[in-house]
C-alpha positions in Angstrom: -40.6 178.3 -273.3 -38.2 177.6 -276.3 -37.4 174.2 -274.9 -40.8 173.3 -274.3 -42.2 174.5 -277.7 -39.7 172.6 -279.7 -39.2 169.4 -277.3 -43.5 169.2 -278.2 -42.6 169.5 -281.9 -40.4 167.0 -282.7 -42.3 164.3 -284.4 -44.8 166.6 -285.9 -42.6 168.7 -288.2 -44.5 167.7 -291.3 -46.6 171.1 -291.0 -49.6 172.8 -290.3 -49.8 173.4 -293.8 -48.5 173.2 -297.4 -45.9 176.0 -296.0 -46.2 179.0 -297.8 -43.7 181.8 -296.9 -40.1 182.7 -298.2 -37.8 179.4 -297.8 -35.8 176.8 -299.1 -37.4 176.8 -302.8 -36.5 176.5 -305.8 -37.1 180.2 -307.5 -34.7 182.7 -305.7 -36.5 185.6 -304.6 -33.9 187.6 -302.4 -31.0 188.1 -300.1 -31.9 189.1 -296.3 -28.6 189.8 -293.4 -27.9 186.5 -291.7 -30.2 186.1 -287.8 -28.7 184.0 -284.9 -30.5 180.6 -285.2 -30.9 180.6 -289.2 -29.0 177.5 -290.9 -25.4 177.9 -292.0 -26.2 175.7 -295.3 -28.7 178.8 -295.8 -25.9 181.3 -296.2 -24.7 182.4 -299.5 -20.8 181.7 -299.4 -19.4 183.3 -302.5 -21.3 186.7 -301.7 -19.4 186.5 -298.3 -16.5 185.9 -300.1 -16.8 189.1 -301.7 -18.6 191.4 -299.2 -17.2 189.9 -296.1 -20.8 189.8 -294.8 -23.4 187.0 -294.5 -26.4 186.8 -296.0 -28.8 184.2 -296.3 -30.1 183.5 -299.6 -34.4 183.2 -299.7 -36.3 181.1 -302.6 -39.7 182.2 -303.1 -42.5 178.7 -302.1 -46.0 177.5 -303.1 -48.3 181.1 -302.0 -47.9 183.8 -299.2 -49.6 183.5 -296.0 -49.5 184.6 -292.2 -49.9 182.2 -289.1 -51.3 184.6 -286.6 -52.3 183.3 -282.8 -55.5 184.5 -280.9 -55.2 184.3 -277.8 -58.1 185.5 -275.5 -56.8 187.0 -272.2 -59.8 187.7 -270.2 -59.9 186.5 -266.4 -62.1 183.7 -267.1 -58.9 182.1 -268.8 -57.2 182.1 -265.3 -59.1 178.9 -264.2 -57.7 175.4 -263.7 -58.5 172.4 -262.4 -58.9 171.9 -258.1 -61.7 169.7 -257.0 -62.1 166.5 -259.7 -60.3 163.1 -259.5 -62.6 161.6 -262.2 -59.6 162.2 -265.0 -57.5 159.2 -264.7 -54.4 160.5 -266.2 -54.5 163.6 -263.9 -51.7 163.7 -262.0 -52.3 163.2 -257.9 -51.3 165.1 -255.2 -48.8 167.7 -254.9 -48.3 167.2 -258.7 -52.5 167.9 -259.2 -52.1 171.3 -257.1 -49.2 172.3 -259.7 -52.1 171.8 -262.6 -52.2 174.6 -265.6 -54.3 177.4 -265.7 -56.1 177.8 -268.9 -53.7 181.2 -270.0 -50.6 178.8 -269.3 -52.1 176.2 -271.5 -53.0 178.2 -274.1 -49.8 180.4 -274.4 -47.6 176.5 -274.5 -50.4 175.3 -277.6 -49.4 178.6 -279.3 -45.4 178.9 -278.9 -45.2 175.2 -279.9 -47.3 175.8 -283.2 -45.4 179.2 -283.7 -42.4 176.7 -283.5 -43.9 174.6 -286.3 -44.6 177.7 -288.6 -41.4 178.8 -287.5 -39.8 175.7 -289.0 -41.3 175.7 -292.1 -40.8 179.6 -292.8 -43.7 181.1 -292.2 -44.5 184.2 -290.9 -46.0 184.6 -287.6 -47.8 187.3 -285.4 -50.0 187.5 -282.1 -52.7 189.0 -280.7 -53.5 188.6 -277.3 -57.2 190.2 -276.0 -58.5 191.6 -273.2 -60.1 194.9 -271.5 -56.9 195.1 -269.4 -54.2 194.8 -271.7 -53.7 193.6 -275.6 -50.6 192.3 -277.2 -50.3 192.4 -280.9 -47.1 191.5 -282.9 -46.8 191.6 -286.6 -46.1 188.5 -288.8 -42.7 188.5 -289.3 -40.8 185.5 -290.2 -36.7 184.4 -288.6 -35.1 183.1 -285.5 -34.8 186.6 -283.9 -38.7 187.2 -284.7 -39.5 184.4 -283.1 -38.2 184.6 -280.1 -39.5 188.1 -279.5 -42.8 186.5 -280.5 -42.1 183.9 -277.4 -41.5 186.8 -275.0 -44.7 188.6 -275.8 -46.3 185.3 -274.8 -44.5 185.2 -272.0 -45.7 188.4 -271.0 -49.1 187.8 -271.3 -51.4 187.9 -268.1 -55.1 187.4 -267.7 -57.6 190.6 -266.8 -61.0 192.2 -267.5 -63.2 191.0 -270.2 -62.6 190.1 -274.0 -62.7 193.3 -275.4 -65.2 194.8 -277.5 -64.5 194.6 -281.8 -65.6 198.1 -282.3 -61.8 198.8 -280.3 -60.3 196.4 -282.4 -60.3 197.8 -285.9 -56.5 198.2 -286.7 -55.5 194.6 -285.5 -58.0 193.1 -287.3 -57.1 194.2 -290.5 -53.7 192.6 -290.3 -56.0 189.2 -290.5 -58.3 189.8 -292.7 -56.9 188.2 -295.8 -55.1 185.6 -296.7 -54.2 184.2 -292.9 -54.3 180.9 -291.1 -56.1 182.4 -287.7 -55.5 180.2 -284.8 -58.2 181.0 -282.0 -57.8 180.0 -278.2 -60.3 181.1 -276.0 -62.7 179.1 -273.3 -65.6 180.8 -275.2 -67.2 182.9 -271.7 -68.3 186.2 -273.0 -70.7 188.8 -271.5 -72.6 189.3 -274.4 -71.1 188.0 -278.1 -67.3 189.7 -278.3 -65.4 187.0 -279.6 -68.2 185.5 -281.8 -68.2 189.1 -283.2 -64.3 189.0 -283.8 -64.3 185.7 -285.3 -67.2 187.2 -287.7 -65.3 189.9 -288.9 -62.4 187.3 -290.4 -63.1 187.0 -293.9 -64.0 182.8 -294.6 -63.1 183.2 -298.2 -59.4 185.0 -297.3 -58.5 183.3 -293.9 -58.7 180.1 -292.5 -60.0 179.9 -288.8 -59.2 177.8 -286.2 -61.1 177.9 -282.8 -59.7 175.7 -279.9 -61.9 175.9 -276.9 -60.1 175.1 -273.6 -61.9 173.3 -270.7 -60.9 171.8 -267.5 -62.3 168.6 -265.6 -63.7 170.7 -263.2 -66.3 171.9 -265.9 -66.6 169.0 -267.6 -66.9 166.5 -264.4 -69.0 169.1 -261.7 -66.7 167.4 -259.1 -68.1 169.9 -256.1 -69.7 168.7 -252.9 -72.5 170.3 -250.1 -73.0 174.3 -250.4 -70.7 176.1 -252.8 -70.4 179.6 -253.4 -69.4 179.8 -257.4 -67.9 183.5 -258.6 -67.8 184.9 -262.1 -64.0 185.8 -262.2 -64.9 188.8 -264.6 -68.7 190.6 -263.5 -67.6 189.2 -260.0 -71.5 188.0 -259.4 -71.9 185.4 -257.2 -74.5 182.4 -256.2 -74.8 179.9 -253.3 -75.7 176.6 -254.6 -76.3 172.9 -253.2 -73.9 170.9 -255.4 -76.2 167.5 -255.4 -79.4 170.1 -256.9 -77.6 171.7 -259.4 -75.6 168.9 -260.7 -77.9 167.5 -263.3 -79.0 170.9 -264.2 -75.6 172.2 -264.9 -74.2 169.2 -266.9 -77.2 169.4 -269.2 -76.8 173.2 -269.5 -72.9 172.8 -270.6 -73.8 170.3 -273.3 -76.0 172.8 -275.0 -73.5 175.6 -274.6 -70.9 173.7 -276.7 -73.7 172.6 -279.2 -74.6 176.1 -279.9 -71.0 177.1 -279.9 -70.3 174.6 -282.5 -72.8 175.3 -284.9 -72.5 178.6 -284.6 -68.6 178.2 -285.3 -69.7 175.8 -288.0 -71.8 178.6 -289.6 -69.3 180.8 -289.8 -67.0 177.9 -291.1 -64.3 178.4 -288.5 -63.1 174.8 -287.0 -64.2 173.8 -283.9 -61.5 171.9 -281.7 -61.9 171.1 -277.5 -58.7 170.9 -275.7 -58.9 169.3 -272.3 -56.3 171.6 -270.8 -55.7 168.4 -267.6 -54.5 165.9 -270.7 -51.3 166.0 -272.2 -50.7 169.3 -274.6 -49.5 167.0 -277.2 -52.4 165.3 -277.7 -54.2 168.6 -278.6 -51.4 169.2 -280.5 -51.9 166.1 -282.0 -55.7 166.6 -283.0 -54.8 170.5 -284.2 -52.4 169.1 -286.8 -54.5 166.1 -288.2 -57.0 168.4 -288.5 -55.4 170.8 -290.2 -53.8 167.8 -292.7 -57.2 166.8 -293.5 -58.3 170.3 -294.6 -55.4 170.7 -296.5 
């Protein structure tokens, strides 16, 4: 995951943001112990002169904000891609059968912006939801931080539902205020759960992202004769003729992503789609001019 996070970064290391942590300034601010991966040119080498030790000399920069990732872990997230052909920059064959899953998606998008924050010196954290399991890291800033934040990604597996925001009280105080909030999700919910998370970020003290995964499967209806579909996460199921629900369906996704983006819009949270059977850069691509433009 390290190689693939920064091998998708190079050429878009100008930043998500006018970066705004402890870095390569101007005005010193302190001294922290030297971490594998930091820069030599970063080390102060007249204190190690004296102490024998290294430390790396910090410079306070522009403001003080946290990069946190969202990522929802609910089953619905472990879909991908089997049936269309209509995408013609899918891969064929073998190669199609090998596509991502939403969660794998997702969890590359995030480790190759938290190498992008990374590089600039921000401070990054994570928060991965579901009923079955959630991963929360604190926004910390260094090499050794972020790797550790890679492995939680890592570990990361979809199951359950999104989880409620009544259980989610003490994580969401860590992004409340003053926090760029990166958001993936596919946006299925049982009721409203991750609206209702996304409401609880303060507008005026964060700045929300929302990217909303789909697959050509979704967006194409590719599916032929009777098929049984299954809700990966209330496990209901229905037996439908493809050709009779077709038209129906297609019509019923395009309002589903209206309402979700003017209900995002409300709420003033950015609204990206991510193809998740294109090339990651190009979402990456999108994210970043998006974010350029805000700032």
């Amino acid at each position: 995951m390290p190689l693939v996070a920064k091998t998708l970064a190079q050429g878009f290391l100008h930043g998500i943001h006018h970066s705004t942590q402890k870095g390569t300034g101007v005005e010193f601010s302190q001294y922290r112990s030297y971490e594998p991966g930091d820069a030599l040119s970063k080390i102060d080498w007249k204190l190690f002169a004296r102490s024998d030790k290294y430390f790396v000399r910090e410079a306070q920069r522009e403001s003080n904000i946290n990069v946190w990732l969202v990522i929802d872990a609910s089953l619905s997230m472990s879909q991908r891609s089997e049936y269309s052909d209509k995408n013609p920059q899918k891969p064929s064959g073998a190669q199609a059968r090998q596509a991502w899953h939403k969660l794998d998606y997702a969890r590359t998008l995030l480790a190759t912006i938290s190498y992008l924050a990374h590089q600039q010196g921000d401070a990054v954290g994570m928060l991965a939801l579901s009923s079955a399991k959630t991963h929360f890291l604190p926004a910390y800033g260094g090499a050794q931080h972020w790797r550790k934040l890679l492995l939680q990604l890592t570990q990361v597996s979809s199951g359950g539902v999104f989880p409620a925001v009544q259980t989610l009280q003490n994580q969401l105080a860590h992004l409340q205020q003053n926090s760029l909030v990166i958001v993936v999700s596919d946006f299925y919910q049982q009721k409203t759960e991750i609206t209702d998370f996304m409401r609880k970020l303060n507008p005026a003290k964060t700045d929300v992202v929302a990217i909303q995964l789909e697959c050509d499967d979704e967006l194409y209806f590719p599916y032929k004769g009777q098929i049984r579909f299954e809700d990966p996460e209330s496990k209901e199921q229905v037996l439908v003729s493809a050709k009779d629900v077709k038209g129906s369906y297609l019509s019923a996704r395009q309002d589903f992503n209206q309402q979700l983006s003017t209900q995002l819009k409300q709420l003033q949270i950015q609204h990206l789609r991510a193809n998740i059977d294109l090339p990651l850069d190009a979402t990456l691509h999108q994210f970043l001019t998006v974010r350029q433009r805000k700032g």
